[in-house]
DOLUMNU-690116 format. One line per field, with one value per atom (N, C-alpha, C): x, y, z; residue in one letter; atom name. Coordinates in steps of 0.05 Angstrom, whole numbers, plus 5000, padded with zeros to 4 digits. Layout:
BEGIN
px = [X  ...]
py = [Y  ...]
pz = [Z  ...]
aa = [a  ...]
at = [CA  ...]
***
This chain:
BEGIN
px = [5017  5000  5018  5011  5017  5002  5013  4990  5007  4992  5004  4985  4998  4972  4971  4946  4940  4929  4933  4915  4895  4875  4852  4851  4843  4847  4814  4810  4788  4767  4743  4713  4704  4698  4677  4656  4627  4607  4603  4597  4595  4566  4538  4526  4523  4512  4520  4487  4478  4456  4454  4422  4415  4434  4433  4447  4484  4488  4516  4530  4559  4570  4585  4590  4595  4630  4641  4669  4681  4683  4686  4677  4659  4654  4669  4678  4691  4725  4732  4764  4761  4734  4740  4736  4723  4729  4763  4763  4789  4807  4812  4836  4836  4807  4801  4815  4807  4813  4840  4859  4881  4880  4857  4861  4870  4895  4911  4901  4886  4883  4858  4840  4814  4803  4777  4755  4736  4718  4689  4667  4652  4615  4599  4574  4559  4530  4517  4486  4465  4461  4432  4415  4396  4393  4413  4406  4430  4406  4412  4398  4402  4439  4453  4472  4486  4508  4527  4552  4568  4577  4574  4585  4597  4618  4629  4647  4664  4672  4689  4722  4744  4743  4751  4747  4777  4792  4807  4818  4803  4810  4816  4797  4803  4822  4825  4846  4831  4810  4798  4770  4756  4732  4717  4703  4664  4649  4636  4618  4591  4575  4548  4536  4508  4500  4467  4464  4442  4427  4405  4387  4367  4363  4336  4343  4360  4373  4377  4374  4381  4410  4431  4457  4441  4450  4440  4468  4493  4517  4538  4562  4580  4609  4624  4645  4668  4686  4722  4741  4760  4778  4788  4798  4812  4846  4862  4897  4899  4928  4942  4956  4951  4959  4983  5013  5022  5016  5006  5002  4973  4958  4925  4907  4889  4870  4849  4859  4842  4821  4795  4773  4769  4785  4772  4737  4718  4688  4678  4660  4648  4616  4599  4574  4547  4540  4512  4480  4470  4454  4422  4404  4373  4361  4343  4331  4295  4290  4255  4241  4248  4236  4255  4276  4290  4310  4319  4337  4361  4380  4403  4429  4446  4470  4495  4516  4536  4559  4582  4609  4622  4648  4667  4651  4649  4637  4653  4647  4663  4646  4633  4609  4583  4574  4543  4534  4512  4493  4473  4474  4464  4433  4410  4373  4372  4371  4360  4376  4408  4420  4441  4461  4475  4495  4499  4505  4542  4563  4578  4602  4605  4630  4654  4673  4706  4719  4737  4750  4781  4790  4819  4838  4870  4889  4914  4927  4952  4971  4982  4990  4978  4990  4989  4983  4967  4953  4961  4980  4991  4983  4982  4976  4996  5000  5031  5019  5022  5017  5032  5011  5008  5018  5049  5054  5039  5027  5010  4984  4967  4938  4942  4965  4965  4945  4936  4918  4938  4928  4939  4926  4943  4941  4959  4938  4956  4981  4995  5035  5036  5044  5044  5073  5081  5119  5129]
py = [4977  5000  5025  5041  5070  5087  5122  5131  5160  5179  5210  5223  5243  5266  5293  5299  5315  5342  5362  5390  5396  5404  5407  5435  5435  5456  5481  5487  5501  5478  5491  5470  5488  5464  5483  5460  5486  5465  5477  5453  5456  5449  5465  5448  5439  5417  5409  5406  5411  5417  5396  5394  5369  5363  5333  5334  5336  5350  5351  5316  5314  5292  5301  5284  5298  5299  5276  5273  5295  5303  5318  5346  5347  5374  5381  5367  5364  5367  5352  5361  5385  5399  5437  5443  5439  5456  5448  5434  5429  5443  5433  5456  5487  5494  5518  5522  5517  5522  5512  5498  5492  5473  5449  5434  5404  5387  5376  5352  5355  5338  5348  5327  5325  5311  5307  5290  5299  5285  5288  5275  5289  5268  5284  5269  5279  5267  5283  5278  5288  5280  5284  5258  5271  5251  5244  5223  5214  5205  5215  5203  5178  5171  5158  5153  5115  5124  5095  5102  5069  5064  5039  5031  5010  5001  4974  4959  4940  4936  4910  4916  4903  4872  4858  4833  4820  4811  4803  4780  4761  4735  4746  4763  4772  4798  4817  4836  4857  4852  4884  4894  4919  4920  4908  4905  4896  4912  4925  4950  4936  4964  4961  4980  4986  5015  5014  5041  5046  5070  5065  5089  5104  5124  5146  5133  5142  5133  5164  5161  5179  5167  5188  5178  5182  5155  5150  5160  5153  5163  5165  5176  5183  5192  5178  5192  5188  5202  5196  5217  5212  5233  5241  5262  5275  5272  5263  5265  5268  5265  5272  5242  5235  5215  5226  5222  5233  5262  5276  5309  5316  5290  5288  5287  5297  5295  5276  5260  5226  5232  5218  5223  5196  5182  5160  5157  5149  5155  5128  5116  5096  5112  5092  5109  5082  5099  5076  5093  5077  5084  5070  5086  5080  5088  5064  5060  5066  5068  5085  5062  5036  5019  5016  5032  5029  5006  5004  4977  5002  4973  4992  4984  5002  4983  5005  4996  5000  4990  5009  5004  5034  5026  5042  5058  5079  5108  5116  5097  5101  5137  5137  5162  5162  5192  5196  5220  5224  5248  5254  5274  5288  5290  5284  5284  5306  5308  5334  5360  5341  5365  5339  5352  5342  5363  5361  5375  5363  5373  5375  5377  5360  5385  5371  5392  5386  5392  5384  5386  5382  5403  5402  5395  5393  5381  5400  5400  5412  5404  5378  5358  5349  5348  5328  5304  5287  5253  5257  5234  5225  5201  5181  5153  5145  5115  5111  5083  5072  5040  5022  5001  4985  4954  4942  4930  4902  4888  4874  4869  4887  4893  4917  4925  4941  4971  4971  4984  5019  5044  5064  5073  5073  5073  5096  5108  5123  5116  5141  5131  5157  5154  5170  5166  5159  5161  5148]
pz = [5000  5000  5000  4987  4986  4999  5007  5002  5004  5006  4998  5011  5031  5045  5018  5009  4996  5015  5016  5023  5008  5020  5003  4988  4958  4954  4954  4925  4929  4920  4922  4920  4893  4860  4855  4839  4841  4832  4799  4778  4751  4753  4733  4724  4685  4685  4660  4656  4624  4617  4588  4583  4567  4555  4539  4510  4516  4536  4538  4548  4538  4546  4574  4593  4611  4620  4607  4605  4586  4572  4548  4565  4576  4594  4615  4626  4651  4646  4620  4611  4605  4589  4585  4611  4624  4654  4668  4672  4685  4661  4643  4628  4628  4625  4636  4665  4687  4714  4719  4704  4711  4733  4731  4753  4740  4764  4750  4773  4798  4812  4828  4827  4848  4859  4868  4878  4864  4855  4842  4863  4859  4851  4846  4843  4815  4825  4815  4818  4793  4775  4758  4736  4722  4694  4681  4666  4647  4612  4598  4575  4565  4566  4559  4579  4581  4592  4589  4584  4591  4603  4624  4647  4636  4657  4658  4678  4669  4703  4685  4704  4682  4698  4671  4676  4673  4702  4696  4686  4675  4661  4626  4626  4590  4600  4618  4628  4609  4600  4588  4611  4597  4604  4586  4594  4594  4593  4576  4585  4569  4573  4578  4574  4567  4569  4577  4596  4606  4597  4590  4584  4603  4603  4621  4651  4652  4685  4708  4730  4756  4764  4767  4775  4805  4817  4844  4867  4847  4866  4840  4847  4836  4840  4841  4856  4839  4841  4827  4836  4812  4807  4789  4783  4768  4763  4746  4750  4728  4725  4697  4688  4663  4646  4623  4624  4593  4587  4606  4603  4605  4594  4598  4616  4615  4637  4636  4659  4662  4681  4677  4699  4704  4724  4743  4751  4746  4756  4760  4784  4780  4793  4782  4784  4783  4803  4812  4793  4775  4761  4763  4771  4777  4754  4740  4717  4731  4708  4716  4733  4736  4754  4780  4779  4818  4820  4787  4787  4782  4803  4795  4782  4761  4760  4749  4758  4761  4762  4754  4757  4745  4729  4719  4692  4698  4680  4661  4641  4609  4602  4588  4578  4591  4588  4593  4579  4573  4560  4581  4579  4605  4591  4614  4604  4612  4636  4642  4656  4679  4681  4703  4712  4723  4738  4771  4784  4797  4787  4796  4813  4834  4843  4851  4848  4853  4881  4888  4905  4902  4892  4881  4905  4902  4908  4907  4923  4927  4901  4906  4889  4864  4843  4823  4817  4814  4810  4793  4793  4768  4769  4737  4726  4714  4721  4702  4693  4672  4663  4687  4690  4712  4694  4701  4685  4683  4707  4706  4693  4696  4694  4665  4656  4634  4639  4664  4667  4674  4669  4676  4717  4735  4760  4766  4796  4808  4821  4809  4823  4851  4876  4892  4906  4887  4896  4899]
aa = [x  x  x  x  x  x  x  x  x  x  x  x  x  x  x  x  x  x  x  x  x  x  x  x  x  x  x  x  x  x  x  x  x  x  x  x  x  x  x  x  x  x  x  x  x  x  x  x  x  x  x  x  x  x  x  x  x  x  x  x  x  x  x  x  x  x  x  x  x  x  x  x  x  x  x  x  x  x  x  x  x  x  x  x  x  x  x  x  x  x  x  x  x  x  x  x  x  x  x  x  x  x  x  x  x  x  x  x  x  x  x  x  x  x  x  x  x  x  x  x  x  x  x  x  x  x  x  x  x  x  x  x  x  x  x  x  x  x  x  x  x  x  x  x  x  x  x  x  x  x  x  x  x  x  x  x  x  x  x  x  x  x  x  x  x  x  x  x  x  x  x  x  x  x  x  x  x  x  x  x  x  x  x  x  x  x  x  x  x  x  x  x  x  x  x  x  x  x  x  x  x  x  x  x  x  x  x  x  x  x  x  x  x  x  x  x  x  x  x  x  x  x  x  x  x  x  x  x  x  x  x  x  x  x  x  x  x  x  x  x  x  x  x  x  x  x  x  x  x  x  x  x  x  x  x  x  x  x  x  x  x  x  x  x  x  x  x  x  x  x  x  x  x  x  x  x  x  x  x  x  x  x  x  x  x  x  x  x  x  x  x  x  x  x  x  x  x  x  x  x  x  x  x  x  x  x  x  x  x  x  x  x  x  x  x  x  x  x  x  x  x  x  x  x  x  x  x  x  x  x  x  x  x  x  x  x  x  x  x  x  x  x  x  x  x  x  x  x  x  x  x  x  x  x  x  x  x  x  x  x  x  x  x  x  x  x  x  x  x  x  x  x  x  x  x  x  x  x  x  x  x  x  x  x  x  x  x  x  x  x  x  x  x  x  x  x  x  x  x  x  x  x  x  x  x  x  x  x  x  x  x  x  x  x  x  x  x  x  x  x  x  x  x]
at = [N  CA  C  N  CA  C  N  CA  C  N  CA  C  N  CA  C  N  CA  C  N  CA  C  N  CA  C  N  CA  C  N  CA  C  N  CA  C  N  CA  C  N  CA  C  N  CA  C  N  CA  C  N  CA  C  N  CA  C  N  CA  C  N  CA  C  N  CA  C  N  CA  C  N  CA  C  N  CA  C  N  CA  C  N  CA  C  N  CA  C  N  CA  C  N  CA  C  N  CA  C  N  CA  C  N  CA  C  N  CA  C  N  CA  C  N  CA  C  N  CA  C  N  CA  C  N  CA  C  N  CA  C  N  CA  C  N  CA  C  N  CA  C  N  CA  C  N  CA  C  N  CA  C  N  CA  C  N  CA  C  N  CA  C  N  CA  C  N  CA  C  N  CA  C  N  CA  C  N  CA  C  N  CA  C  N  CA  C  N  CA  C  N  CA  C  N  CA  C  N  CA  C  N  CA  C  N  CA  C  N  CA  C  N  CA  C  N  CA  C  N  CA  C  N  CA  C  N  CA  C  N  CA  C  N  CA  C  N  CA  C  N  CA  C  N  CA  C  N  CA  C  N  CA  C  N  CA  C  N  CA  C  N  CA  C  N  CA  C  N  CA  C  N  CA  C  N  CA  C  N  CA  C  N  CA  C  N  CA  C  N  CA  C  N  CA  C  N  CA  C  N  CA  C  N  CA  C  N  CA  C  N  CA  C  N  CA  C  N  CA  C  N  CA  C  N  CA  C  N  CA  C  N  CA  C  N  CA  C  N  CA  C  N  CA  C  N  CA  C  N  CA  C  N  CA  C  N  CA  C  N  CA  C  N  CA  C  N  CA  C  N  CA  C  N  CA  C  N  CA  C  N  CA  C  N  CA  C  N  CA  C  N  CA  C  N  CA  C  N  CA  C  N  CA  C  N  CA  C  N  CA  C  N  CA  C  N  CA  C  N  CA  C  N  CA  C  N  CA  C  N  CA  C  N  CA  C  N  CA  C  N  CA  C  N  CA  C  N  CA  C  N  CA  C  N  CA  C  N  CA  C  N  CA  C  N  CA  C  N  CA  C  N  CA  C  N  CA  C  N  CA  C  N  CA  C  N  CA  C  N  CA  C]
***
C-alpha cells in the first residue's frame, strides 16, 4: 500500500445541461481552471450512459449501456495521464423501475442536468501504466 497526504484545495460546483456529454465537459472545465488533481461526485439525469467493470480473466473491460437513468451516486477523480486529463468515475445508476447498475463510468449524455462538484488538490495525481493489469494507476511516489 501506498498513500500521499494531499491538502485540500478550492471547491467548485459545475452544472452540465441536456444533451451535453459529461466527460468531454469536465476536461474543458478542468483545462480551463488549471486543475491537475481532484475528487468528484455527481448527481443528475443521464439520457445515455456506459458503464462497465474490468474483467480480469480477458484483462479488458466489459461494458454496457444504460438508458433514462438517475445517477444514484458518483464519485472519482481527476489526474494527469502523459500530460492528459484522466477522469477516474464509477457510478451507481437507477433505471425508471428502481433497478440499479453500476460500475466504471466510460460516457454519459446528460437528460435533464447534472450537478457537479470538485475538490481540488495541492499535488498532482499522476497515472503511470500498471505493468500487470496494463491498466493506467495512480503513482504516489
Amino acid at each position: 500500500m501506498k498513500s500521499k497526504k494531499l491538502k485540500k484545495g478550492d471547491i467548485f460546483v459545475v452544472r452540465l445541461f441536456k444533451e451535453e456529454e459529461m466527460f468531454s465537459k469536465i476536461r474543458e472545465f478542468c483545462t480551463a481552471e488549471g486543475i491537475t488533481s481532484a475528487s468528484l461526485t455527481a448527481i443528475g439525469a443521464l439520457k445515455k450512459a456506459t458503464l462497465g467493470f474490468f474483467n480480469f480473466e480477458r484483462m479488458k473491460y466489459m461494458k454496457f449501456e444504460v438508458e433514462e437513468a438517475e445517477i444514484a451516486s458518483c464519485t472519482g477523480n481527476i489526474s494527469i495521464r502523459e500530460g492528459e486529463i484522466v477522469i477516474h468515475a464509477h457510478a451507481v445508476l437507477s433505471d425508471m423501475k428502481g433497478h440499479c447498475h453500476g460500475g466504471h463510468l466510460f460516457e454519459a449524455y446528460i437528460g435533464a442536468t447534472a450537478e457537479i462538484f470538485f475538490e481540488t488538490f495541492s499535488f498532482p495525481l499522476e497515472r503511470v501504466k500498471d505493468d500487470e493489469t496494463s491498466l493506467f494507476l495512480l503513482h504516489l511516489g
